[in-house]
N, C-alpha and C positions, 0 to 999 in steps of 0.2 A: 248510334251504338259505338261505343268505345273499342277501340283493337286489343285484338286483345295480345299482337306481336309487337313490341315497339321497334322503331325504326332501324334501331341497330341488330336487330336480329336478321335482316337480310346480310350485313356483314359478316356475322356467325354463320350463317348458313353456305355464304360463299367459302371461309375460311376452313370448314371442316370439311367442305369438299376437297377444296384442294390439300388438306394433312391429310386425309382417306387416298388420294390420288399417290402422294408422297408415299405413304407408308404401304402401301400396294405393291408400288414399283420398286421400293426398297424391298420389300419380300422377296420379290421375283428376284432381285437383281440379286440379293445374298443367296435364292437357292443356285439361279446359275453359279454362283462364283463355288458354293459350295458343291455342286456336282463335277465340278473340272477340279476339284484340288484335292493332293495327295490322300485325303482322307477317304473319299470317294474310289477315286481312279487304284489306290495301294499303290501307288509309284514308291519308290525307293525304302522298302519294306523286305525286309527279310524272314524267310519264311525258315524253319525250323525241319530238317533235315535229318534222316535215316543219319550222315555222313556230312559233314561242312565241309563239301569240295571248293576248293578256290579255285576260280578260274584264273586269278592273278598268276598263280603259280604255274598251273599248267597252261596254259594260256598265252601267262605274259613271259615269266619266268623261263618255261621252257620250250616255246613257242611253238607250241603243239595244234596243229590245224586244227579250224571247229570241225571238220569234213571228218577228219578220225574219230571221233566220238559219237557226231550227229550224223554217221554214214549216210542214210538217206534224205538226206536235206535237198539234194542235187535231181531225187529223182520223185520222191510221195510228196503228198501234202506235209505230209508229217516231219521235222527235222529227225526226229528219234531219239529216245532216251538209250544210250550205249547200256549194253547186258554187263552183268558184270565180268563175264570175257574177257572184255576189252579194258575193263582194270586191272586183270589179275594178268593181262600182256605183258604189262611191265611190271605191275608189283607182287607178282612170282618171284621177280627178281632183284626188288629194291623194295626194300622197309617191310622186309617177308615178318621181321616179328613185330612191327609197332602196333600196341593195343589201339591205338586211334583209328587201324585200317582190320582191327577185329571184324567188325560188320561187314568189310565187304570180302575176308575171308570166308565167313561166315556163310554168307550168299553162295557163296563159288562152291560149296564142300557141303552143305546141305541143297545144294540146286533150289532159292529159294530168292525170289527177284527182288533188289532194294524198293522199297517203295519210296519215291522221291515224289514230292509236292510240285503242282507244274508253280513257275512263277509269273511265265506271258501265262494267261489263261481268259482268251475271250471267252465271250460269251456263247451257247451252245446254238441262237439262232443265225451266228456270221461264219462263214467259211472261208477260210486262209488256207495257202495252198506255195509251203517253202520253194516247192522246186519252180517255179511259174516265177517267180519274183526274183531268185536265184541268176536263171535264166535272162532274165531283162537286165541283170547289173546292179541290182538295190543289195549293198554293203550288208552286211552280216550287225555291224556296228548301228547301221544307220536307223534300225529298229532295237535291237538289244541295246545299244550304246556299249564303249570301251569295257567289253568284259574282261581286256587284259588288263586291267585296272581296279575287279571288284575281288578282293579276296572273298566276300560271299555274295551268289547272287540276288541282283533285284532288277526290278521293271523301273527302270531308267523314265522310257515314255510314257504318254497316256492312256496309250491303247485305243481313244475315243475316236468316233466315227468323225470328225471333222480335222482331227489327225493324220488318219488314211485320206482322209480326201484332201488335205492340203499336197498329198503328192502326188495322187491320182488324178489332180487337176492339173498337176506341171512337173510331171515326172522327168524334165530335164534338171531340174536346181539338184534331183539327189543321185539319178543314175549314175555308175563307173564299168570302168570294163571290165566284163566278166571275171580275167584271169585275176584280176586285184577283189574280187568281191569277200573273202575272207579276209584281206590283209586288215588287223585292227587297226591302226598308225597311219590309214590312208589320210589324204590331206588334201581337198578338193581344190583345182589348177585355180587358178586367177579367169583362166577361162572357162569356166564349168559350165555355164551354160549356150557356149559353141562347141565343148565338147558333148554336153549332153542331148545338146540335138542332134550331134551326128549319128551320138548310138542311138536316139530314141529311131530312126530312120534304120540304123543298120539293124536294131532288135527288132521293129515292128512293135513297138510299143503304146498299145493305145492310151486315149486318156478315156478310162471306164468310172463314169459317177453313177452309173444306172444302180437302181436298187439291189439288181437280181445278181449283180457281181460278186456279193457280197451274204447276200440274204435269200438264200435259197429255201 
């Protein structure tokens, strides 16, 4: 009986295994690249606002603490989105007629809250908790990035879980001391990490990879 595969067909069939092997792993390897990049994550993406507050300005410009506006950063989970109160503190008394701050006159005089778009926004199965991290020395900057530098805001980092745990695994390379933890313009020693293991010892800072840290 005659073959009916000729001999070069084992070549074929080795060769398209391995472009199926290729083209596989090029798959996989463009979705990962695609799930970690800006398109996925929305890093540096500007989101469309009640009001286009610059943090450069108040922020940078007039170097107004994050702690006055995100009052409870220090003590909930929650940083806190400032009421409009806490605008019209001072612009009661500066730029009382610019139509640009209509809206948050607006707000203030009909009792009626801006509604502002979050911009960090995990996801709703992981739980973050500002005052806990606050607490332990992790820069305001270090997750937001230099907001006295963004005239509008956006999400700098990636948010993604291999992110958190690149510091949760060696939470000396970012810790600083408490009272600098707002300062934007911080600048980490040459020593940073003999100084960040002294805090991680004087904070009691664990290193937590567990699921349940995160994902309650």
């Amino acid at each position: 009986m005659s073959q009916i595969f000729p001999p070069s067909a084992n070549s074929y069939a080795r060769g398209s295994i391995v472009a199926l092997l290729i083209v596989v792993g090029g798959l996989f390897f463009t979705l990962d690249r695609l799930s970690r990049s800006p398109f996925a994550t929305h890093q540096n993406e500007v989101r469309e606002q009640p009001l286009q507050f610059s943090h450069q300005h108040h922020a940078g410009g007039l170097g107004i603490d994050c702690r006055y506006c995100h009052a409870t950063v220090e003590k909930t989970a929650s940083a806190g989105i400032p009421p409009t109160k806490t605008c019209m503190n001072c612009h009661s008394q500066i730029w009382i007629g610019s139509p640009y701050l209509e809206p948050v006159r607006a707000s203030f005089r009909d009792d009626k809250p801006l509604h502002w778009l979050r911009v960090h926004d995990l996801p709703d199965f992981v739980y973050f908790n500002h005052s806990v991290h606050v607490k332990k020395g992790v820069g305001c900057a270090t997750c937001h990035g230099r907001v006295d530098r963004m005239p509008l805001m956006r999400q700098e980092a990636p948010l993604q879980m291999g992110w958190c745990l690149d510091c949760h695994k060696s939470p000396a390379k970012y810790v600083r001391p408490r009272e600098l933890v707002t300062q934007m313009d911080y600048v980490p020693p040459s020593n940073q990490m003999e100084l960040g293991e002294r805090l991680v010892k004087a904070y009691q800072i664990q290193s937590l990879t567990s699921c349940s840290t995160c994902h309650r």
